[in-house]
PyMOL CGO cylinders between C-alpha atoms (Angstrom):
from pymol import cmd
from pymol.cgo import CYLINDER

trace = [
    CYLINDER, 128.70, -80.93, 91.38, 130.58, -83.63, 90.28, 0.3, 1, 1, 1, 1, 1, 1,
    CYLINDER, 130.58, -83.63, 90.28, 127.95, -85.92, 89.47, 0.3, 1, 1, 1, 1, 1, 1,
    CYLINDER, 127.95, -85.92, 89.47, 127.08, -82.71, 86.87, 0.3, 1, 1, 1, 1, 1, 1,
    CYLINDER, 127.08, -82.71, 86.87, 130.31, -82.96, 85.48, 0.3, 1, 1, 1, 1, 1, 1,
    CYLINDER, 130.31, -82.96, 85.48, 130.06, -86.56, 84.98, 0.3, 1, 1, 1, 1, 1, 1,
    CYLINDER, 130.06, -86.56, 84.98, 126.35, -85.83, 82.91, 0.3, 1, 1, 1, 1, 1, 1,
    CYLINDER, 126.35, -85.83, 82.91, 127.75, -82.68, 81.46, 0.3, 1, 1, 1, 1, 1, 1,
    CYLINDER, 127.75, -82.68, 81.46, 131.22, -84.30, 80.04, 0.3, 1, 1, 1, 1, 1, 1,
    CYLINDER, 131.22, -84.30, 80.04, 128.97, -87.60, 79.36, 0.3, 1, 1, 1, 1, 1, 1,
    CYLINDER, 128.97, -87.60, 79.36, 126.47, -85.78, 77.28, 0.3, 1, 1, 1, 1, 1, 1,
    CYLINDER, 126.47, -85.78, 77.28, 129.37, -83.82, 75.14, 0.3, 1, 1, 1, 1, 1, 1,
    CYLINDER, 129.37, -83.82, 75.14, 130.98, -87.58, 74.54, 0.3, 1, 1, 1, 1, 1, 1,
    CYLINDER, 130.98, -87.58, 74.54, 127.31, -89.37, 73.03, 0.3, 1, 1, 1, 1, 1, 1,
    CYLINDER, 127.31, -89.37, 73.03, 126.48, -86.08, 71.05, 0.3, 1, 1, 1, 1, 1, 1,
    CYLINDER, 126.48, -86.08, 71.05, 130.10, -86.38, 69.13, 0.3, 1, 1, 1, 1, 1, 1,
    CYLINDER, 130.10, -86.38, 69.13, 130.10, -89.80, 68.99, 0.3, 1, 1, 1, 1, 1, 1,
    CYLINDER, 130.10, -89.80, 68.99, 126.62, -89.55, 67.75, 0.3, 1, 1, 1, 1, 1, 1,
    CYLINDER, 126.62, -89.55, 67.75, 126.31, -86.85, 65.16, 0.3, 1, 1, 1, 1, 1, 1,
    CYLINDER, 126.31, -86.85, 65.16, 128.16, -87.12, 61.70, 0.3, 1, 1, 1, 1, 1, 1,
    CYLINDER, 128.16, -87.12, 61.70, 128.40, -83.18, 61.41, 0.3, 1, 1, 1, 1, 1, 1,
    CYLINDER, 128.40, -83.18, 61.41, 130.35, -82.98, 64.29, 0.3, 1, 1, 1, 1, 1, 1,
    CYLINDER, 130.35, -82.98, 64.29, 133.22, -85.37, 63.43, 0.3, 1, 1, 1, 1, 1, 1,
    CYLINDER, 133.22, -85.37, 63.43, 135.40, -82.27, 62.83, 0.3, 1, 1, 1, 1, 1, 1,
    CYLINDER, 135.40, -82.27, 62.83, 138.56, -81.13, 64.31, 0.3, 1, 1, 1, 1, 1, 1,
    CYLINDER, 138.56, -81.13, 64.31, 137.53, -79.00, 67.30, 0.3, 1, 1, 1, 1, 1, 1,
    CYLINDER, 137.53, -79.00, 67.30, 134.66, -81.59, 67.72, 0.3, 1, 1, 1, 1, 1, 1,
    CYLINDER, 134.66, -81.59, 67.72, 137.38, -84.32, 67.93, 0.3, 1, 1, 1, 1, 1, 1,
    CYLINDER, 137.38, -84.32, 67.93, 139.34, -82.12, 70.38, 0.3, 1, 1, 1, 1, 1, 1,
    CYLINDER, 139.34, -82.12, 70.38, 135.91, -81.42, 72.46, 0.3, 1, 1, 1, 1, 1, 1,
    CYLINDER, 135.91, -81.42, 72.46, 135.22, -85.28, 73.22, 0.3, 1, 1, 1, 1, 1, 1,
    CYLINDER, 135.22, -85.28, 73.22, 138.48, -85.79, 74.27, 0.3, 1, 1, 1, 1, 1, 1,
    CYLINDER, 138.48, -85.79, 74.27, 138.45, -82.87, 76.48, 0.3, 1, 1, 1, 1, 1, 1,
    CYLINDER, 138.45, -82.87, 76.48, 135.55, -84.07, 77.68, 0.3, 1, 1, 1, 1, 1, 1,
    CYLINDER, 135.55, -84.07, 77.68, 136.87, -87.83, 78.46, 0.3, 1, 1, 1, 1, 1, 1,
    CYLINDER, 136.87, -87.83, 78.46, 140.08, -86.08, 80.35, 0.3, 1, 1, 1, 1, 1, 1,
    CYLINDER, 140.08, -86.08, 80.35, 137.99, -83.91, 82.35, 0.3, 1, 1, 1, 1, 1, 1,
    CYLINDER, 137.99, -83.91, 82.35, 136.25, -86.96, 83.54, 0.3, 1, 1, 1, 1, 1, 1,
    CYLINDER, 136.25, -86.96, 83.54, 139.63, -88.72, 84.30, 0.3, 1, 1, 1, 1, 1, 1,
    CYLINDER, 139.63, -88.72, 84.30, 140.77, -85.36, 86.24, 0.3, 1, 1, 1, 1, 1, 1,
    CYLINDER, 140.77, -85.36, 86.24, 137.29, -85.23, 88.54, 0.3, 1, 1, 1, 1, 1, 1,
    CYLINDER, 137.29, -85.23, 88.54, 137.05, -88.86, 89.29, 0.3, 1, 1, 1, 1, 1, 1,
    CYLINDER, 137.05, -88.86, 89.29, 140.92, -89.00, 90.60, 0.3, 1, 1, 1, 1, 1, 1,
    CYLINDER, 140.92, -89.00, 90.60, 140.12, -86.90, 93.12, 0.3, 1, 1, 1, 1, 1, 1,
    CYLINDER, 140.12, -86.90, 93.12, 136.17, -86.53, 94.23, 0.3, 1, 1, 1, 1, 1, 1,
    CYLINDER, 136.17, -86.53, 94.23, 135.06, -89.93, 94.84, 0.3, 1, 1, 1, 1, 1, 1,
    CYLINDER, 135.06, -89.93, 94.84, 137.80, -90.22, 97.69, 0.3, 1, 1, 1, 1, 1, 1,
    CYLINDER, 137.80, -90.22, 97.69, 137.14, -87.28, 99.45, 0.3, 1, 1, 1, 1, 1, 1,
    CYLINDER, 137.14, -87.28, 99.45, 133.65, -88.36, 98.98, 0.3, 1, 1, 1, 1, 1, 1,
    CYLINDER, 133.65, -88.36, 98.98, 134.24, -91.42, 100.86, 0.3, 1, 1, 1, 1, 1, 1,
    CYLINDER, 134.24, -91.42, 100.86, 136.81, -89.80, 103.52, 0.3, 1, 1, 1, 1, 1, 1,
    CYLINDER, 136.81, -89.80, 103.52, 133.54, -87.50, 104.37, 0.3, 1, 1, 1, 1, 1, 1,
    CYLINDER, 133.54, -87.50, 104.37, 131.15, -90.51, 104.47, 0.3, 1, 1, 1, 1, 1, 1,
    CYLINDER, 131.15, -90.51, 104.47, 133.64, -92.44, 106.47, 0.3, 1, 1, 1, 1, 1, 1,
    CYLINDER, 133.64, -92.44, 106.47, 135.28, -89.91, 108.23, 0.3, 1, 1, 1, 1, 1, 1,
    CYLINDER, 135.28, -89.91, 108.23, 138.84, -91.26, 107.84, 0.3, 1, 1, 1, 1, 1, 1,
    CYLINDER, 138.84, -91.26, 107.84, 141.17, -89.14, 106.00, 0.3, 1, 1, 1, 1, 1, 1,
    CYLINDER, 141.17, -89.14, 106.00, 144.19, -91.53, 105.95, 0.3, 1, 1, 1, 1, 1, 1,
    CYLINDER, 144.19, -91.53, 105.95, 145.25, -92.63, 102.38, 0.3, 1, 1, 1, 1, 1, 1,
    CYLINDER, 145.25, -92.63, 102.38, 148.25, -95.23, 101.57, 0.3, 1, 1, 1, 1, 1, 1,
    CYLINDER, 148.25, -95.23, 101.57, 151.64, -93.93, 100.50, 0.3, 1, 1, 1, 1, 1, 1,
    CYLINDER, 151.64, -93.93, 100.50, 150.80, -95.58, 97.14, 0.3, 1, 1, 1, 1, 1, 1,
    CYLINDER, 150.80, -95.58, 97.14, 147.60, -94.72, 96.87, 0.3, 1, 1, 1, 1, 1, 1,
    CYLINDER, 147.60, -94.72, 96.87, 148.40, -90.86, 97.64, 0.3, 1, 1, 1, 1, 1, 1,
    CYLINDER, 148.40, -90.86, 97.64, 151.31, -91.11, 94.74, 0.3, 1, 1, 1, 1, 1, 1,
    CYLINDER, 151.31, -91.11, 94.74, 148.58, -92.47, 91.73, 0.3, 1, 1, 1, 1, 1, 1,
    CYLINDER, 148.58, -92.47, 91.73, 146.53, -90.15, 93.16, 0.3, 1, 1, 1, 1, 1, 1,
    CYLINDER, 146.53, -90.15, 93.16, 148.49, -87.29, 92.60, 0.3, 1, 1, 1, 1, 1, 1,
    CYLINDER, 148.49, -87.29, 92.60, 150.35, -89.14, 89.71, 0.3, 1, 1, 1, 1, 1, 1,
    CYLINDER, 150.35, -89.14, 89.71, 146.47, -89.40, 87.69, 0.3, 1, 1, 1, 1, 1, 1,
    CYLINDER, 146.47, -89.40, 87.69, 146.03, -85.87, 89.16, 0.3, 1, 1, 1, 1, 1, 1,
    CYLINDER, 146.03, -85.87, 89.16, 148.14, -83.84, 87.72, 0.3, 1, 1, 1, 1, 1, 1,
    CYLINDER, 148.14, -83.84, 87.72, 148.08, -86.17, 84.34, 0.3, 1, 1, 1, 1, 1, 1,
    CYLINDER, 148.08, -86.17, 84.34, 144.60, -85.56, 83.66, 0.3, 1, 1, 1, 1, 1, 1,
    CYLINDER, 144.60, -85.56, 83.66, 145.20, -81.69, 84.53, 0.3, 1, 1, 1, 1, 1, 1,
    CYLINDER, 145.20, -81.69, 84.53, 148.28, -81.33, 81.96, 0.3, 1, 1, 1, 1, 1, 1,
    CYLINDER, 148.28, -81.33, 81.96, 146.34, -82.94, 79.40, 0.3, 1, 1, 1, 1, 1, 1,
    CYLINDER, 146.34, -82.94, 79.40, 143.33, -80.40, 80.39, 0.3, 1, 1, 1, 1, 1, 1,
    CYLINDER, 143.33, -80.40, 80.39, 146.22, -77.51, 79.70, 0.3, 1, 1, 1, 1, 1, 1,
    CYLINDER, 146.22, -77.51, 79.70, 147.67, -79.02, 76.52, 0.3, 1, 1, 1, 1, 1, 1,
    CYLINDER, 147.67, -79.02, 76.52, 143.92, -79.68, 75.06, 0.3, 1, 1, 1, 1, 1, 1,
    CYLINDER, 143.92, -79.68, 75.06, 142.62, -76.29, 75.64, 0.3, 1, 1, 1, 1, 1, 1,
    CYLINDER, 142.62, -76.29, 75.64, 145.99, -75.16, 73.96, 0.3, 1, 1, 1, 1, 1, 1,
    CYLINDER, 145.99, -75.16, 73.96, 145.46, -77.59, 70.95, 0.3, 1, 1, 1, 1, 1, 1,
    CYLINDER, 145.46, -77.59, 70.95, 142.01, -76.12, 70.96, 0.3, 1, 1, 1, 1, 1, 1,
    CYLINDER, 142.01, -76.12, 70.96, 143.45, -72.74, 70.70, 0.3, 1, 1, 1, 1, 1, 1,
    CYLINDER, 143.45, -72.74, 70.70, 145.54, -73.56, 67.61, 0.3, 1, 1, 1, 1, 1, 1,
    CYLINDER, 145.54, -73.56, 67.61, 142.80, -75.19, 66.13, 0.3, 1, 1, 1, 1, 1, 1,
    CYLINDER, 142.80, -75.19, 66.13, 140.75, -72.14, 66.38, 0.3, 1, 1, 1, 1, 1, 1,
    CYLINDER, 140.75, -72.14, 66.38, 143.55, -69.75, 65.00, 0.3, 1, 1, 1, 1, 1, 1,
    CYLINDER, 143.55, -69.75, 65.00, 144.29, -71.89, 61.94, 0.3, 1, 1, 1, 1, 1, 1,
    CYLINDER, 144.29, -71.89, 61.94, 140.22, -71.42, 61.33, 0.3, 1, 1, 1, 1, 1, 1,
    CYLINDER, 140.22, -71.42, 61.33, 140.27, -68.30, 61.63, 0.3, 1, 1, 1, 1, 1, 1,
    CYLINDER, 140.27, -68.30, 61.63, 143.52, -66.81, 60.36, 0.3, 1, 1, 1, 1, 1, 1,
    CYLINDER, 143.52, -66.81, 60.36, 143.36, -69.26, 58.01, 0.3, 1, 1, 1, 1, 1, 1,
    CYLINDER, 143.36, -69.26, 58.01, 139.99, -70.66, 56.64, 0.3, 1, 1, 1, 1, 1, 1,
    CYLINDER, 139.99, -70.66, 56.64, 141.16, -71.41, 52.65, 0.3, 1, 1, 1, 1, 1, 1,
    CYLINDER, 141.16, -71.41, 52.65, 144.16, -74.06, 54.19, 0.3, 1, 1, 1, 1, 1, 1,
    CYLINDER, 144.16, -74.06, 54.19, 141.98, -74.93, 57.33, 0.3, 1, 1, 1, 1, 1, 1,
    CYLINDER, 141.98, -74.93, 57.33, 140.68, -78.60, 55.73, 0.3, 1, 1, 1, 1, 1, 1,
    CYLINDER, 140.68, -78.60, 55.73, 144.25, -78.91, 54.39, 0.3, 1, 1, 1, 1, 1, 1,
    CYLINDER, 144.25, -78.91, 54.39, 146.29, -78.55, 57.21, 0.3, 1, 1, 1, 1, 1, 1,
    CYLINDER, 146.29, -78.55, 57.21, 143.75, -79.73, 60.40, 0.3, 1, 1, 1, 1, 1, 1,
    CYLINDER, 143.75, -79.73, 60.40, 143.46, -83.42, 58.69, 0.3, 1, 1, 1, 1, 1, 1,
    CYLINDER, 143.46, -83.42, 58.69, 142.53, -86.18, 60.83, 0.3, 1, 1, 1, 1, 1, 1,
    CYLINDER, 142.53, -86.18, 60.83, 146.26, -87.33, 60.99, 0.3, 1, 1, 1, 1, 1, 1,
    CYLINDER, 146.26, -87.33, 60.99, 147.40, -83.88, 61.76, 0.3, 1, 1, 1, 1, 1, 1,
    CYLINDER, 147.40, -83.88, 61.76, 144.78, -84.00, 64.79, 0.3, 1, 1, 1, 1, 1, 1,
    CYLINDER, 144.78, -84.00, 64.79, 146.02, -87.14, 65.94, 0.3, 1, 1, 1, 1, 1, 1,
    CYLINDER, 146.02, -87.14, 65.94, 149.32, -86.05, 65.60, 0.3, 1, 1, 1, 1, 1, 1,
    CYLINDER, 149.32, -86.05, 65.60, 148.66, -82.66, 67.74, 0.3, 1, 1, 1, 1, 1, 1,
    CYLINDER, 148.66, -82.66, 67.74, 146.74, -84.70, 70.60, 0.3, 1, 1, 1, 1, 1, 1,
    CYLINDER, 146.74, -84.70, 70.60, 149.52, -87.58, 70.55, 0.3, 1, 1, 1, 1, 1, 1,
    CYLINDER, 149.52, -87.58, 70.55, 152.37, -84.96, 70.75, 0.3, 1, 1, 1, 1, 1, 1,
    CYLINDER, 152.37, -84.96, 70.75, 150.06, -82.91, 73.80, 0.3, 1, 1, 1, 1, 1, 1,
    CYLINDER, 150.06, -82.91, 73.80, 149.44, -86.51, 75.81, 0.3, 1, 1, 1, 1, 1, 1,
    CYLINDER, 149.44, -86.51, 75.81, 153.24, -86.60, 75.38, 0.3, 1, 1, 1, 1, 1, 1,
    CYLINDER, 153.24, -86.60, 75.38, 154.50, -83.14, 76.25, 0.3, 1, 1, 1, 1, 1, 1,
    CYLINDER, 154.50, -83.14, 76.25, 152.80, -83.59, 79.63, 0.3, 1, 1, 1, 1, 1, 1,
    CYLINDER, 152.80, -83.59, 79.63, 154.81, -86.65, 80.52, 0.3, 1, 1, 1, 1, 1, 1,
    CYLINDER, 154.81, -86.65, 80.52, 157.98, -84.52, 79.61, 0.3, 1, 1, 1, 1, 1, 1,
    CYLINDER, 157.98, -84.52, 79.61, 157.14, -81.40, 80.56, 0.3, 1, 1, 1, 1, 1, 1,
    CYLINDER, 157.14, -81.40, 80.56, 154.91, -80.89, 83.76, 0.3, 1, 1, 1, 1, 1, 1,
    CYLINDER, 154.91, -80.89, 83.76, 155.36, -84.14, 85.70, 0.3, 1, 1, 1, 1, 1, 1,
    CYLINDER, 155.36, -84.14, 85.70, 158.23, -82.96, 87.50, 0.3, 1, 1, 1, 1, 1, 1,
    CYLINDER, 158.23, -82.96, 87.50, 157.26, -79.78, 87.79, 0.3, 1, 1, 1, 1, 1, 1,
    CYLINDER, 157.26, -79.78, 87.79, 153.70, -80.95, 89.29, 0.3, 1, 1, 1, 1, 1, 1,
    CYLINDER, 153.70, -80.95, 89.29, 155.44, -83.30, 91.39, 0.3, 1, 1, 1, 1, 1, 1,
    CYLINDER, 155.44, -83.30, 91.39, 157.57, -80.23, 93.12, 0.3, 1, 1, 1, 1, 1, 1,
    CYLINDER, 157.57, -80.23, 93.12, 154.55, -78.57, 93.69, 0.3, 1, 1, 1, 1, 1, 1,
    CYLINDER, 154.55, -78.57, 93.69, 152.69, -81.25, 95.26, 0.3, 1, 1, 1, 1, 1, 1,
    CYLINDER, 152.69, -81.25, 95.26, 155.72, -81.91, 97.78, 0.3, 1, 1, 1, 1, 1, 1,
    CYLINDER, 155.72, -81.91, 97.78, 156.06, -78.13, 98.47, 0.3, 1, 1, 1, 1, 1, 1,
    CYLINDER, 156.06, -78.13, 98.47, 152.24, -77.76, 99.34, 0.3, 1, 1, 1, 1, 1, 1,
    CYLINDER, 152.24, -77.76, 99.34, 152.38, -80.81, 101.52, 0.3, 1, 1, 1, 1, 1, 1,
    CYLINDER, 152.38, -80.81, 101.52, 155.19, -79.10, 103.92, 0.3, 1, 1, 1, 1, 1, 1,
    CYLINDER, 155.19, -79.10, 103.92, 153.16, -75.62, 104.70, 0.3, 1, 1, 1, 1, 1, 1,
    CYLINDER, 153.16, -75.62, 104.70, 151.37, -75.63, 107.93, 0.3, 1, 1, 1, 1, 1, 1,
    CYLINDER, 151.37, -75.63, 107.93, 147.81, -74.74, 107.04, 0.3, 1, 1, 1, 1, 1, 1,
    CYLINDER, 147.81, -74.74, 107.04, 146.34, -77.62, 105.04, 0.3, 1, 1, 1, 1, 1, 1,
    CYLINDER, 146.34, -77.62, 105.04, 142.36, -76.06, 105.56, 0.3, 1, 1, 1, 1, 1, 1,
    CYLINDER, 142.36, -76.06, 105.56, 143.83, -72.65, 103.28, 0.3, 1, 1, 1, 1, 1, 1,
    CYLINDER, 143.83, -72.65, 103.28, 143.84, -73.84, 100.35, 0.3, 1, 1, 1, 1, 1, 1,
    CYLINDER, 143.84, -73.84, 100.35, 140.56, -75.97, 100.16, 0.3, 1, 1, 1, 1, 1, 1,
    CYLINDER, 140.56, -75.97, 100.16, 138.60, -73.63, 98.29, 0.3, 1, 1, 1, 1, 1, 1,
    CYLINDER, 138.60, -73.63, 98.29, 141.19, -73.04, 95.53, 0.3, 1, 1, 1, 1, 1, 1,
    CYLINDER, 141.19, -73.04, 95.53, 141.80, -76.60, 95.43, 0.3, 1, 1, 1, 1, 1, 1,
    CYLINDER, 141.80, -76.60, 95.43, 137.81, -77.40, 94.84, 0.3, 1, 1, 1, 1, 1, 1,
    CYLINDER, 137.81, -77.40, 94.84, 137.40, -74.49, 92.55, 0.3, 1, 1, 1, 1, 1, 1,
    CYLINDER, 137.40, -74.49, 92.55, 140.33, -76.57, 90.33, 0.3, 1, 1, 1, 1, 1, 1,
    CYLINDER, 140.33, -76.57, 90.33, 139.21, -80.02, 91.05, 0.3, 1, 1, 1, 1, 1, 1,
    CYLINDER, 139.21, -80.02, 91.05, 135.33, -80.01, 90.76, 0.3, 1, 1, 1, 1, 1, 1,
    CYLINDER, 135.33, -80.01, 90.76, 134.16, -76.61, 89.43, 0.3, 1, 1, 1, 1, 1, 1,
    CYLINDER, 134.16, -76.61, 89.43, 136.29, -76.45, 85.93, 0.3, 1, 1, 1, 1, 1, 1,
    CYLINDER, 136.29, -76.45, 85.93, 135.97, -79.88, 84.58, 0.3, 1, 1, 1, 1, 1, 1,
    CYLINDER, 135.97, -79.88, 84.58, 132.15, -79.30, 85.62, 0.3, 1, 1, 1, 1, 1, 1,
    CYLINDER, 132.15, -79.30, 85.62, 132.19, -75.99, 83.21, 0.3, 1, 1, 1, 1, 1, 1,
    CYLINDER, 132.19, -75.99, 83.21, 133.89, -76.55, 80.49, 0.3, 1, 1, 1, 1, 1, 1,
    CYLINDER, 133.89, -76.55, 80.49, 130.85, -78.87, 78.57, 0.3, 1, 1, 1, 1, 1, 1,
    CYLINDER, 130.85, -78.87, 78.57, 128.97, -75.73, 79.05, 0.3, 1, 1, 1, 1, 1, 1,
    CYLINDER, 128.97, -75.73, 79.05, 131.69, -73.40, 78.34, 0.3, 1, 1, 1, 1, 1, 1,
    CYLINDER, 131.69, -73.40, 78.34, 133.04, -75.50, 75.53, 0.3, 1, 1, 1, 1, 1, 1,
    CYLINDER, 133.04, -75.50, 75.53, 130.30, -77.12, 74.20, 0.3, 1, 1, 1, 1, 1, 1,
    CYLINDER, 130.30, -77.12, 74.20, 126.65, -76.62, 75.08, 0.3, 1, 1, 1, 1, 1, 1,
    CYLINDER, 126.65, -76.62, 75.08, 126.10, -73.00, 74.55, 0.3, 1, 1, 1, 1, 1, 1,
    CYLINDER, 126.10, -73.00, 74.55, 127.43, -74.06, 70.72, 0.3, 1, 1, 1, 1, 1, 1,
    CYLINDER, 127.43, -74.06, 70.72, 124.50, -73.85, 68.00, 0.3, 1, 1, 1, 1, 1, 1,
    CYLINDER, 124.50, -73.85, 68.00, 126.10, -77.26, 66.49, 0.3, 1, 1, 1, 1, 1, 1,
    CYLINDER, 126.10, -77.26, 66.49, 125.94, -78.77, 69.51, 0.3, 1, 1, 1, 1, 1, 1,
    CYLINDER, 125.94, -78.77, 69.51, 122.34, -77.68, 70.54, 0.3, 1, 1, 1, 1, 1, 1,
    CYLINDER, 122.34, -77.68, 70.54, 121.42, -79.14, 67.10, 0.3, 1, 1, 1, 1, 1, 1,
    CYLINDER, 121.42, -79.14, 67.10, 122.59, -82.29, 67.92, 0.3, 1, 1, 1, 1, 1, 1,
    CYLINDER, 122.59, -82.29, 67.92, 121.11, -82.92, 71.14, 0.3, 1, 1, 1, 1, 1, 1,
    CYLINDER, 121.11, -82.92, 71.14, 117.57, -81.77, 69.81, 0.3, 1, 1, 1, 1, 1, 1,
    CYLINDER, 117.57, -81.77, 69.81, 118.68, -85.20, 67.76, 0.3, 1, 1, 1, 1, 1, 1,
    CYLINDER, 118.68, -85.20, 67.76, 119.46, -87.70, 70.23, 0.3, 1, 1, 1, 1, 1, 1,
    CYLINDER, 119.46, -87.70, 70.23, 115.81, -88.51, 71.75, 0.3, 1, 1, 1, 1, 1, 1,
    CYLINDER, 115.81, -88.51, 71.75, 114.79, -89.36, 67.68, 0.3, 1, 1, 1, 1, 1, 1,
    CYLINDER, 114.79, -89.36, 67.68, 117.53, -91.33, 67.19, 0.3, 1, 1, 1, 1, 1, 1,
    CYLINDER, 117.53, -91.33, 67.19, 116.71, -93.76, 70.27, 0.3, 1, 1, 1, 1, 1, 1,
    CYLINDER, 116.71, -93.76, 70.27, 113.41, -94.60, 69.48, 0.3, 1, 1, 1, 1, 1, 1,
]
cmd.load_cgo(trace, "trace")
């Protein structure tokens, strides 16, 4: 699973970077979706990875806080993206005369500057409260399913979610192979 995400999130970042036609505003928003869902899967995967290979499941006191630090980062920007993506999408479709005019490249750098920032100011303390109160329960197996469904199986869905079920996209890819011989 998470080496699909990696491929999935990978593929999304050449085919933007790639393809002309897709240097657009929800394109834009897309790749870096795609780069923070990569940030948010490799904070946590490759280390369990390694606890199972190695069977030790004993992590520094600094290592667990950038851990969960990069953790809930990555997961705020995921949240403040998707809610870019959302206005995005509203202004193109409520508004499709004043969408060139208003999503300009500076107003999209803007928008994702002011979401990375919002998540520093907004959610870290709130993240951090919720890591501390989860660490004090007394079941730590309940909620491993909940907590891999978040970690590995949404940043592994949202390239097809997002992006590869898009006709643009599809378009694109058909490219790629041409373009590398």
């Amino acid at each position: 699973m998470y080496l699909l995400a990696l491929c999935g999130n990978l593929l999304i970042i050449l085919t933007v970077s790639s393809d002309y036609h897709l240097h657009t505003p929800m394109y834009f928003f897309l790749f870096n979706l795609s780069i923070v869902d990569i940030g948010f899967i490799s904070t946590t995967v490759p280390r369990v990875i390694m606890d199972i290979q190695t069977h030790c499941q004993v992590i520094s006191y600094v290592g667990c806080l950038t851990q969960m630090s990069l953790f809930i980062i990555f997961g705020c920007m995921d949240s403040m993206l998707l809610t870019v993506m959302a206005y995005d999408r509203f202004l193109a479709i409520c508004y499709p005369l004043h969408y060139q005019v208003v999503m300009n490249p500076s107003r999209c750098g803007v928008l994702l500057l002011g979401s990375y920032l919002s998540i520093v100011c907004l959610f870290y303390g709130t993240g951090l409260g919720v890591y501390f109160s989860n660490s004090l329960s007394h079941s730590p197996g309940s909620n491993a399913v909940a907590s891999v469904m978040y970690t590995v199986v949404t940043p592994m869905m949202n390239p097809f979610i997002y992006s590869l079920r898009n006709k643009d996209i599809k378009t694109a890819l058909r490219k790629i192979p041409s373009r590398t011989f």
